[in-house]
VEXDREN-2710 file (C-alpha; in Angstrom, 1 decimal):
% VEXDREN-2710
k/r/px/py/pz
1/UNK/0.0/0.0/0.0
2/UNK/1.3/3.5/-0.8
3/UNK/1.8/5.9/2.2
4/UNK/-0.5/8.6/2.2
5/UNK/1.7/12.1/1.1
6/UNK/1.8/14.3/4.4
7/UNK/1.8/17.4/2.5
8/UNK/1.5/18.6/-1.1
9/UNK/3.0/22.1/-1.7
10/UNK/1.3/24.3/-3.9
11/UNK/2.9/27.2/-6.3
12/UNK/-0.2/29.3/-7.1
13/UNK/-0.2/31.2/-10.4
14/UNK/0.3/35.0/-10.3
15/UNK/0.6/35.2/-14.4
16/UNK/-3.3/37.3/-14.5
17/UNK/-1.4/40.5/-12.6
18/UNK/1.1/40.9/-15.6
19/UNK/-2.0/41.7/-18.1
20/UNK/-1.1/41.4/-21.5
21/UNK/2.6/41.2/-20.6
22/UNK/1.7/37.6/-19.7
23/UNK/2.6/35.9/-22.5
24/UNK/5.7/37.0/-23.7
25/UNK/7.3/39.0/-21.2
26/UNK/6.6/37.6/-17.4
27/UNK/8.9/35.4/-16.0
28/UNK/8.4/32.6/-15.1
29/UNK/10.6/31.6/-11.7
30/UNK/10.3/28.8/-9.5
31/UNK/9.2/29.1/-6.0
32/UNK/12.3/29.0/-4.0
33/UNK/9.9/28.9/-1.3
34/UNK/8.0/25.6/-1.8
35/UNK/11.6/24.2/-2.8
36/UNK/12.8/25.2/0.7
37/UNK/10.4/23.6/2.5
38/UNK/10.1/21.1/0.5
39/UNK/13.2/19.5/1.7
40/UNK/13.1/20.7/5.2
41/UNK/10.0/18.6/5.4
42/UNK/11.6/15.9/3.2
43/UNK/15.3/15.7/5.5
44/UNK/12.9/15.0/8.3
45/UNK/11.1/11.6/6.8
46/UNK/7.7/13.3/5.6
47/UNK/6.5/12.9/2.0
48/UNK/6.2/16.0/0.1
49/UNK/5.6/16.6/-3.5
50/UNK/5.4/20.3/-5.0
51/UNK/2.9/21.7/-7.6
52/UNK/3.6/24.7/-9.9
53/UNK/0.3/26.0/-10.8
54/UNK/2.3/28.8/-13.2
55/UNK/4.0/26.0/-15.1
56/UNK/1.0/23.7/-15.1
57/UNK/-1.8/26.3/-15.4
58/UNK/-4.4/23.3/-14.8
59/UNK/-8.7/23.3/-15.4
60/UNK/-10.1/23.6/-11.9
61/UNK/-11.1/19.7/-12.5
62/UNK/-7.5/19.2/-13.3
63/UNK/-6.6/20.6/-10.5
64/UNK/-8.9/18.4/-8.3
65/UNK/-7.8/15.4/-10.1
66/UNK/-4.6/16.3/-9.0
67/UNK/-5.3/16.8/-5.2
68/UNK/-7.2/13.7/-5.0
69/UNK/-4.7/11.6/-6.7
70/UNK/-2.0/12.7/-4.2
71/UNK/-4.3/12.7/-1.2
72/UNK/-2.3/14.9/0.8
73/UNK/-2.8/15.3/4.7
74/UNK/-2.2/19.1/4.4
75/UNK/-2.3/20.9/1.0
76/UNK/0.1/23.8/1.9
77/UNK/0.1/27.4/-0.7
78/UNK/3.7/29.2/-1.1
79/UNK/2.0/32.2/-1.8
80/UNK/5.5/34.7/-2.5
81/UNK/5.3/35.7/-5.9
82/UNK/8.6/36.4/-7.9
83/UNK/9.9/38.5/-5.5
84/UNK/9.1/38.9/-1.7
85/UNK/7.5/42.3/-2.1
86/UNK/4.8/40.4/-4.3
87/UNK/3.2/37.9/-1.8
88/UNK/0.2/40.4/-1.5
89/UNK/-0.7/40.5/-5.2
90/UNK/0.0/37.0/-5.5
91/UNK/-2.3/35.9/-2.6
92/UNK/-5.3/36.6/-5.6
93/UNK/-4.3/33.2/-7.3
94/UNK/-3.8/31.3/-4.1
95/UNK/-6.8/32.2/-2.8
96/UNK/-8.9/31.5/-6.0
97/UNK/-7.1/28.2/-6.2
98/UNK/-7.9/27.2/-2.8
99/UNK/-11.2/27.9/-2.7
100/UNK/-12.0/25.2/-4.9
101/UNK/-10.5/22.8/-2.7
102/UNK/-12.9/23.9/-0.4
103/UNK/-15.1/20.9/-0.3
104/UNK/-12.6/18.3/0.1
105/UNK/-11.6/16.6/3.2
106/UNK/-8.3/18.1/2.8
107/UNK/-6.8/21.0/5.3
108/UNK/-5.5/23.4/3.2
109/UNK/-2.5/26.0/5.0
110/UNK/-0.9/29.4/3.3
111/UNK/2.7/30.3/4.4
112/UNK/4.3/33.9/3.2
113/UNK/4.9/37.6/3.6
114/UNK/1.5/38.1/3.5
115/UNK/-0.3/35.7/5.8
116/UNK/2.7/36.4/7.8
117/UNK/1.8/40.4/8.2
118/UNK/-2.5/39.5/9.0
119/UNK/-2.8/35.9/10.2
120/UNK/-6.0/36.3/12.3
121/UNK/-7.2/39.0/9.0
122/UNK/-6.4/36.0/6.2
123/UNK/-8.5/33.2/8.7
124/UNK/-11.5/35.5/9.1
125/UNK/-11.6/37.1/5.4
126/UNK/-11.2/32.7/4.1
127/UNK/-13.2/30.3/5.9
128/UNK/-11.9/27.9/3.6
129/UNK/-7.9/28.7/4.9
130/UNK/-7.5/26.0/8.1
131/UNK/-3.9/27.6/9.2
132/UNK/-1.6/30.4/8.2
133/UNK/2.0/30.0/9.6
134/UNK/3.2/33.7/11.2
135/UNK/6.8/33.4/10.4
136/UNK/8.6/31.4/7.8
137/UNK/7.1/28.4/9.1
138/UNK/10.4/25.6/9.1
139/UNK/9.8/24.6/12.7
140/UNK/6.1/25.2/12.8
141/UNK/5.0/23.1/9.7
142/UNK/7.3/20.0/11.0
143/UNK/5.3/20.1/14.0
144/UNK/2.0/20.7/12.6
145/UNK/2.6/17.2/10.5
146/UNK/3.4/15.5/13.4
147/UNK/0.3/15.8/14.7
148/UNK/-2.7/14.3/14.1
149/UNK/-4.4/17.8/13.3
150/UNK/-7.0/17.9/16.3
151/UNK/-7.8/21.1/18.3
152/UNK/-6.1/19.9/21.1
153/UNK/-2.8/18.6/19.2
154/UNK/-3.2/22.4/17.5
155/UNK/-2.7/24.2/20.7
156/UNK/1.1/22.9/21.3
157/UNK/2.1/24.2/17.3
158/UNK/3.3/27.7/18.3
159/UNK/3.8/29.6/15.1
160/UNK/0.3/28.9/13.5
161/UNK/-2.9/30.8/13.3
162/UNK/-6.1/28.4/13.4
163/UNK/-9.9/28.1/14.1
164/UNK/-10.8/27.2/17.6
165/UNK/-14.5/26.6/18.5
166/UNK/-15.0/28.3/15.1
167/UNK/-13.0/31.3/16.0
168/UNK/-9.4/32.4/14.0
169/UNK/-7.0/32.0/17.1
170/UNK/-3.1/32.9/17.4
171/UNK/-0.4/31.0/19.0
172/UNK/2.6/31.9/20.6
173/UNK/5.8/32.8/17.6
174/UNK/7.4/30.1/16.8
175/UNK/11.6/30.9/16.0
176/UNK/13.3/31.0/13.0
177/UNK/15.7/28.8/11.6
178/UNK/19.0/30.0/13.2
179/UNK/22.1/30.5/11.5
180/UNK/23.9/28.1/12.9
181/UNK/21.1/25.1/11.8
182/UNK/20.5/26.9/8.0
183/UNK/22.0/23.8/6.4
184/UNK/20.4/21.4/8.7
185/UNK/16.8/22.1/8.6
186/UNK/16.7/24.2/5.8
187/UNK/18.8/22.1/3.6
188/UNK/18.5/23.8/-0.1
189/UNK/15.9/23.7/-2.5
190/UNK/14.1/20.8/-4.0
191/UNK/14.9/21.4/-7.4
192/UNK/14.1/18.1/-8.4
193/UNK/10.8/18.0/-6.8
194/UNK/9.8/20.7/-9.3
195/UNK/8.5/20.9/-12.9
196/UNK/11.8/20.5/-15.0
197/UNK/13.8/23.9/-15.2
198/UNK/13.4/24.3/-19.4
199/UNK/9.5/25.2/-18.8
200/UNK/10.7/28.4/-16.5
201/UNK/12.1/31.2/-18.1
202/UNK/13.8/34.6/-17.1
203/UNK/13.1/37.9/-17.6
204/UNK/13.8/39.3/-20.9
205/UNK/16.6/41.5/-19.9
206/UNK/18.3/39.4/-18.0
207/UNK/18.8/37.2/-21.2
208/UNK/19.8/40.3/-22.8
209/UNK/16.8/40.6/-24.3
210/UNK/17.0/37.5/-26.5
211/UNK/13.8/35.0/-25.9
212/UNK/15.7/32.1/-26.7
213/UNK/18.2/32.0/-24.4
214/UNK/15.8/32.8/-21.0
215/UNK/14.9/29.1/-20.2
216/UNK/16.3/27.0/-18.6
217/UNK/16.3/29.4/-15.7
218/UNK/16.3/28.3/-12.0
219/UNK/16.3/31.4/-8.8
220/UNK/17.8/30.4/-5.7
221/UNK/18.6/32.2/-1.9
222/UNK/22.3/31.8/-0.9
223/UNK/21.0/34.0/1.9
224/UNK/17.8/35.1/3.6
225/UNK/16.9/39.0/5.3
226/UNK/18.0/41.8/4.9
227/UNK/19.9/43.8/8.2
228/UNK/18.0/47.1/6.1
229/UNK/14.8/49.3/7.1
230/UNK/13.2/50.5/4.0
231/UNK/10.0/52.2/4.8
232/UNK/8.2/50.3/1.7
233/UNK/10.1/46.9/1.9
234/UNK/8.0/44.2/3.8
235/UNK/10.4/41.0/3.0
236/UNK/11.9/40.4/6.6
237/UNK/8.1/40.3/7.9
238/UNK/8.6/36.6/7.5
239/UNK/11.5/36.8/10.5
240/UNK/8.4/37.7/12.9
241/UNK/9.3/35.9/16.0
242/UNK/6.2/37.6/17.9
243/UNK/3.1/38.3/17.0
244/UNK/2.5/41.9/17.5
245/UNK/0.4/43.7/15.1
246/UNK/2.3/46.5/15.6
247/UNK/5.6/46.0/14.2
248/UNK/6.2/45.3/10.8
249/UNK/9.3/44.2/8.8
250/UNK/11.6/46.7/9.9
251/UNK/11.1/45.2/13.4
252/UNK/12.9/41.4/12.1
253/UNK/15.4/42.8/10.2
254/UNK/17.6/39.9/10.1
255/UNK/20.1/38.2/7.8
256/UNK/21.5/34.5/7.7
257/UNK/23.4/33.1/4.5
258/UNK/24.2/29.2/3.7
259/UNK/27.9/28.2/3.9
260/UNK/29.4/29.1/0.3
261/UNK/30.6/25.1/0.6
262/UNK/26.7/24.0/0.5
263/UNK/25.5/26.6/-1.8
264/UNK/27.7/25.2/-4.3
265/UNK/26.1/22.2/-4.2
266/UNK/22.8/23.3/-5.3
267/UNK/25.1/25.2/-8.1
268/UNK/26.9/22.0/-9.4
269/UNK/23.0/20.5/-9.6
270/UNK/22.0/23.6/-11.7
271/UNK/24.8/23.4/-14.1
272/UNK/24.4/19.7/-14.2
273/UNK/21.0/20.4/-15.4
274/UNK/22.3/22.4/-18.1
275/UNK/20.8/25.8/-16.7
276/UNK/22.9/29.1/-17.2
277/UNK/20.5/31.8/-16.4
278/UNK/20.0/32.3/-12.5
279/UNK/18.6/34.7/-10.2
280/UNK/20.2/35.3/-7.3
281/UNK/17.0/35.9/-4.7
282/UNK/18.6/37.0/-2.3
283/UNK/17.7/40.8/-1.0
284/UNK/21.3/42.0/-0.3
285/UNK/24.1/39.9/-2.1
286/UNK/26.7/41.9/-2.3
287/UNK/27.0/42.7/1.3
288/UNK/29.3/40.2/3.2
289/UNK/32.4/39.3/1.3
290/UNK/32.9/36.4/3.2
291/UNK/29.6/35.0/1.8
292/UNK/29.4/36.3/-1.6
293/UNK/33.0/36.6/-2.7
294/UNK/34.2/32.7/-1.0
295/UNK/31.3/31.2/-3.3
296/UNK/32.6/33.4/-6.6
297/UNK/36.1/31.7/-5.8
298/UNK/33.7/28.1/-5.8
299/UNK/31.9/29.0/-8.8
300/UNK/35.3/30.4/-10.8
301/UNK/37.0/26.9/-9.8
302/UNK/34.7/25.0/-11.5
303/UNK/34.8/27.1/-14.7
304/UNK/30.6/27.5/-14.9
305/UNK/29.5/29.6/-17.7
306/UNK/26.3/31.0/-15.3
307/UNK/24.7/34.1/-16.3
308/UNK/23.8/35.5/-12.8
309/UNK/21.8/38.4/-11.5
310/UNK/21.8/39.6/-8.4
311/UNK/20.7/42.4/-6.0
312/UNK/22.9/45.1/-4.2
313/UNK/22.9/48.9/-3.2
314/UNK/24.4/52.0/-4.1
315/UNK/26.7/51.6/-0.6
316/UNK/27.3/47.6/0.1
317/UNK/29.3/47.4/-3.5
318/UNK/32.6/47.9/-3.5
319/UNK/34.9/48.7/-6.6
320/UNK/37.0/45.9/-5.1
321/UNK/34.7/43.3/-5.6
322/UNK/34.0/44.0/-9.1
323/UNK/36.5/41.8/-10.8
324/UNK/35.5/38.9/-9.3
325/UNK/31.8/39.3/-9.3
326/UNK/32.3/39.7/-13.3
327/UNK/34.8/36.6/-13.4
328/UNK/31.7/34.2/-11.7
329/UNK/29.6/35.2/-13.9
330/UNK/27.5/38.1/-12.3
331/UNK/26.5/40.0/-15.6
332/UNK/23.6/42.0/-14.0
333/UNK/23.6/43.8/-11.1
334/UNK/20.1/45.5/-9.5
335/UNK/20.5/48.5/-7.5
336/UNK/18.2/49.7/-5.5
337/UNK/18.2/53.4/-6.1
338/UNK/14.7/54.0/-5.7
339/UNK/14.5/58.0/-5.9
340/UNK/16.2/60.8/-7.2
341/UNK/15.7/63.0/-4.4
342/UNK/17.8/63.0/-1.3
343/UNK/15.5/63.9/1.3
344/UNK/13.1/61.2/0.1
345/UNK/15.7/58.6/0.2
346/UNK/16.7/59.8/3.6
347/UNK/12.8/59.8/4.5
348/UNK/12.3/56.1/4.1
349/UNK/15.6/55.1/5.6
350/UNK/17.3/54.1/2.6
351/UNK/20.7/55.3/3.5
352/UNK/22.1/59.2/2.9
353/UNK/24.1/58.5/-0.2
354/UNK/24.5/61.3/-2.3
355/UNK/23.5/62.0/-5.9
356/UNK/27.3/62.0/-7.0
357/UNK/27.8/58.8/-5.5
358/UNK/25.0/57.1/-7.5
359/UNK/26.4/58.4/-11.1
360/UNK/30.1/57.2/-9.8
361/UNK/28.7/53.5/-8.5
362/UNK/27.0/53.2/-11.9
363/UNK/30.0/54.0/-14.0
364/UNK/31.9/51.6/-12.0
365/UNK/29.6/48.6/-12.6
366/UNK/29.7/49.4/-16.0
367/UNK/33.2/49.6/-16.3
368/UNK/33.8/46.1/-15.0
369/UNK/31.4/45.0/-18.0
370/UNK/28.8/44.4/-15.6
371/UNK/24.9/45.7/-16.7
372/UNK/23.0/47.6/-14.5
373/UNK/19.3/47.2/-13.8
374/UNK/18.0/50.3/-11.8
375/UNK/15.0/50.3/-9.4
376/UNK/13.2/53.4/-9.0
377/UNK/10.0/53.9/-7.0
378/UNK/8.1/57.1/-6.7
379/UNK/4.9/58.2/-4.4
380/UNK/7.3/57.6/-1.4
381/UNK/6.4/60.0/1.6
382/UNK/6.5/63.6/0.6
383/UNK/6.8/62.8/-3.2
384/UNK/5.3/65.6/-5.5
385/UNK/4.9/66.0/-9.1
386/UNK/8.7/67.9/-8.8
387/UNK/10.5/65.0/-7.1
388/UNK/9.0/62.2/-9.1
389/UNK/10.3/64.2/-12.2
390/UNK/14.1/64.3/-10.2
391/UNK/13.7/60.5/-10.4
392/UNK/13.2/60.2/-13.7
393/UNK/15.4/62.7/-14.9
394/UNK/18.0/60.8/-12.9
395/UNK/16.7/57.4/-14.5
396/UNK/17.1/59.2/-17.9
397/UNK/20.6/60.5/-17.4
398/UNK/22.0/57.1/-15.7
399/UNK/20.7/55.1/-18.7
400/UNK/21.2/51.9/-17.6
401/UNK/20.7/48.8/-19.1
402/UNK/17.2/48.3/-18.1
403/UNK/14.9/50.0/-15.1
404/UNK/12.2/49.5/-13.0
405/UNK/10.0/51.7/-11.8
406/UNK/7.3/51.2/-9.5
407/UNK/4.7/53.2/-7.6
408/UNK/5.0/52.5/-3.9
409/UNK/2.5/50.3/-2.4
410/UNK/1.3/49.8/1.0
411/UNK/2.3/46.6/1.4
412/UNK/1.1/44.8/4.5
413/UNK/4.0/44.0/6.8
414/UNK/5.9/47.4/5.9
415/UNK/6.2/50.4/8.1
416/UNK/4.5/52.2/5.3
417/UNK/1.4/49.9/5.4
418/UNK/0.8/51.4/9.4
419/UNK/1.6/54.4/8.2
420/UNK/-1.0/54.2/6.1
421/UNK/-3.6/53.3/8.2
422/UNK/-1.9/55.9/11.0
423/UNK/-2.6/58.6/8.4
424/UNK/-6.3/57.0/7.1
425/UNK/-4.8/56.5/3.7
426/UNK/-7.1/54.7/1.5
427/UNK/-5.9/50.9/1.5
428/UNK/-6.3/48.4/-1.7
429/UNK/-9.5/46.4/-0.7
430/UNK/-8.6/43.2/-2.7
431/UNK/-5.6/41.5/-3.4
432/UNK/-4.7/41.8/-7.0
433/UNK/-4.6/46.0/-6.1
434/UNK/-1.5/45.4/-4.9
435/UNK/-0.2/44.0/-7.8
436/UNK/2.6/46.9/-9.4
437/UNK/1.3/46.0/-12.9
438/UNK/-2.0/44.8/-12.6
439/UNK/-5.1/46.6/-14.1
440/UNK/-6.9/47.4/-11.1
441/UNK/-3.3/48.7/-9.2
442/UNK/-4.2/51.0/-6.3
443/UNK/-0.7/52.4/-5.1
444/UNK/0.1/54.3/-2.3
445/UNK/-0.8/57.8/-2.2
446/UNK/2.1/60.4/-0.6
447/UNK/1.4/63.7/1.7
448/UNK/0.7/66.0/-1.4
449/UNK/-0.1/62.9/-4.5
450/UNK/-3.2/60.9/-4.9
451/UNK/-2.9/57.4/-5.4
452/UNK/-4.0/57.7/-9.6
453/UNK/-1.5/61.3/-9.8
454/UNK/1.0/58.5/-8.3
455/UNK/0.4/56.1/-11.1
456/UNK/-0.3/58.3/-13.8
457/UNK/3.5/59.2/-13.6
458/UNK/4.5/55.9/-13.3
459/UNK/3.1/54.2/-16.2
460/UNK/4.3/57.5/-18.4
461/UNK/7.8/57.1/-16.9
462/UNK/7.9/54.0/-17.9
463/UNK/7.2/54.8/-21.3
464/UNK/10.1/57.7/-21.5
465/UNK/12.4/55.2/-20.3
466/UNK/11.9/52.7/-22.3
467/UNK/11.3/54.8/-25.5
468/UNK/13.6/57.0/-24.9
469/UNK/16.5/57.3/-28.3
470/UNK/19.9/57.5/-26.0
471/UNK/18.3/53.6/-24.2
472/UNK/17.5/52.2/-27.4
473/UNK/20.7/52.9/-29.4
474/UNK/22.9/51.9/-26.0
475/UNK/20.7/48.5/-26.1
476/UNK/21.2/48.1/-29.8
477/UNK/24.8/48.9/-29.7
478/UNK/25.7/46.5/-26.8
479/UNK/22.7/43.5/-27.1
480/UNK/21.7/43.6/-31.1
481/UNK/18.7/44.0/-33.1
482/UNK/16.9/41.2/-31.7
483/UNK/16.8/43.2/-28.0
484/UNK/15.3/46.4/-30.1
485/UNK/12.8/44.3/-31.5
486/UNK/11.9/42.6/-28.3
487/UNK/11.6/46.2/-26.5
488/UNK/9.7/47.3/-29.3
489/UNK/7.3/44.4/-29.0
490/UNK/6.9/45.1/-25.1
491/UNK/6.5/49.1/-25.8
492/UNK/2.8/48.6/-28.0
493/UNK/1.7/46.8/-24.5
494/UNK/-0.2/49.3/-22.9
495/UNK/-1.1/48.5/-19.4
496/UNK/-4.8/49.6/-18.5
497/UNK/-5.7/50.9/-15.3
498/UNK/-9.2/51.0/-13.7
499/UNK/-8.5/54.4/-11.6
500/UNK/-7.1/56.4/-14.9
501/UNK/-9.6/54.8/-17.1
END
């Protein structure tokens, strides 16, 4: 007889917040999530299996035929999105996938920023939702499959929200996995649990803007946290090791990396597998040269031909790790530069670097032949029409090889969400609002802005940017004719928007 599975991780689908960029221009990344717990699960004897509803995009009868043949005690939803910021917006597709599961026998939990940030909010709001976890929820789904589910075995599982007597009830925080156990009970990802690696892809840039060359493409975390405060950031929300509704992300801001010897491991799997793109999840990579620049020495050993991206800041990279980042393989670096005014930088704690500084720090990654991808985000604090333009003029004059820019959102578990509520800002009232590109996108509104004024200059930044002469002859010079033609394909995508419409 086959042993029943203990739990079946769920992927849920976030592709309907991209719009019409869907198709040919959202990644497609595997949860690192599921993959994480996946094995912490597995290393401790339970059986586990993972389903990606983004690869599989299954009929809601395909997706009960699914559940039922892998009878799962628990059905558990990794509900992050492709980057932490995005496990709001993504909590739309988990929730409309759960909720058909509704009438079977079998409980169904959600893990991630979100549920992380309004545990007792998610139970009440979902009748359907049995448990949330209110951390990262390692130690607290190991215990929860040890038991045999019953209200009284539910009340010794700290780091869980549940129904008791009908009611959404709390327990005590359950820790974190501590640095000194990452590579025991949080062993890596399960990368062979999931769908095989050629059916995710990239983002276009990343490839350098050539579609054929974005799969195979695997993310992974060779850290966790971030030891940063940013006022709009809610990623370390899923360090909470209390459950105060008062604190937000800024209050667990924590950081913990695998050994560079283990990491490598999961590297010599990925290359093995014949994948060269590869996101480097982490928040803040270049940070501690002891993590980072050991596993470039690793990866330039071995000779692998990866084409990495990775996150930093204006003021954790050095001009000294440069060479070596380039040598591994790291051909993209995203910095967070977010605005172009200084006193808005300096408002949401993102560090008092000046203007001068961010033109030098881009020259120098470009120097070492390393691209740049710049992240901008305006309606931050006291953002008006004048310091949204100082962005983009900045965005314009940098040039780099691609940009992002966002509108800040209130996301719950950031300091800007309480703000928010502090101030009686209006609040998105469904998920997919909180999606950055989705149609009915309700950003956060600043001390002299509206929330549509907000995204009315987003969505025509966006369009200077990225039809903007000087960027389209540096991309055609340096990537081809095939990247103009894909930007030039994504450029006749117009988003729509329900509060400009």
């Amino acid at each position: 007889m086959t042993r029943q599975l203990d739990v079946l991780i769920v992927a849920p689908s976030a592709a309907d917040l991209y719009q019409d960029l869907k198709e040919d221009f959202a990644a497609k990344e595997p949860n690192i999530w599921a993959g994480l717990l996946a094995n912490a699960v597995r290393a401790k004897g339970f059986g586990v299996a993972i389903y990606d509803m983004e690869i599989e995009r299954p009929s809601v009868d395909e997706f009960l035929e699914v559940i039922e043949s892998c009878n799962p005690r628990l059905v558990l939803f990794t509900v992050t999105g492709q980057n932490p910021n995005a496990s709001t917006a993504a909590m739309s597709g988990a929730v409309s996938a759960a909720s058909v599961l509704a009438d079977t026998r079998h409980p169904i939990a959600f893990v991630g920023p979100h549920v992380n940030a309004l545990p007792l909010e998610t139970l009440k709001k979902h009748e359907f939702i049995d448990f949330v976890f209110t951390n990262e929820g390692v130690y607290a789904l190991l215990n929860l499959l040890s038991t045999d589910f019953s209200e009284a075995a539910l009340k010794s599982v700290n780091g869980i929200a549940y129904r008791f007597n009908g009611e959404p009830y709390i327990n005590p925080a359950e820790r974190t996995v501590p640095q000194e156990l990452l590579e025991q009970d949080l062993p890596g990802i399960a990368y062979d649990l999931m769908p095989s690696l050629d059916k995710y892809r990239t983002s276009s840039w990343h490839a350098n803007y050539i579609d054929e060359d974005r799969s195979p493409f695997a993310s992974i975390y060779t850290s966790l946290g971030c030891i940063f405060k940013c006022e709009f950031c809610m990623i370390n929300i899923i360090n909470r090791d209390d459950n105060d509704p008062n604190k937000a992300s800024s209050d667990f801001n924590k950081f913990r990396y695998w050994d560079p010897t283990f990491t490598i491991k999961q590297l010599d799997y990925l290359a093995e597998q014949g994948v060269k793109q590869i996101k480097i999840a982490d928040e803040m990579w270049v940070l501690k040269p002891k993590h980072f620049e050991v596993l470039c020495d690793l990866i330039i050993e071995r000779g692998y031909d990866f084409n990495f991206w990775a996150y930093t800041r204006i003021d954790t990279v050095k001009e000294v790790y440069l060479e070596k980042l380039k040598q591994a393989g790291v051909n993209w670096l995203a910095l967070g530069i977010e605005a172009g005014n200084q006193e808005i930088r300096r408002e949401i704690t993102k560090g008092k670097f000046e203007d001068i500084n961010i033109r030098e720090v881009v020259e120098m990654i470009q120097g070492a032949g390393i691209n740049v991808c710049a992240n901008y985000i305006v309606g931050l604090g006291h953002d008006n029409w004048d310091t949204m333009q100082e962005t983009l003029n900045l965005a314009l004059e940098l040039n780099a090889e691609t940009s992002n820019i966002y509108a800040a959102t209130s996301l719950p578990g950031s300091p800007l969400y309480l703000k928010a509520k502090r101030e009686g800002w209006e609040l998105p009232t469904n998920y997919s609002q909180f999606g950055f590109l989705s149609y009915d996108h309700v950003p956060s509104r600043t001390y002299n802005l509206e929330a549509k004024e907000v995204l009315a200059f987003r969505d025509y930044a966006f369009k200077v940017l990225f039809e903007n002469p000087r960027f389209l002859n540096m991309v055609q010079n340096k990537f081809g004719d095939k990247a103009i033609d894909n930007i030039n394909r994504m450029n006749a995508i117009e988003l729509k928007r329900e509060i400009l419409q």
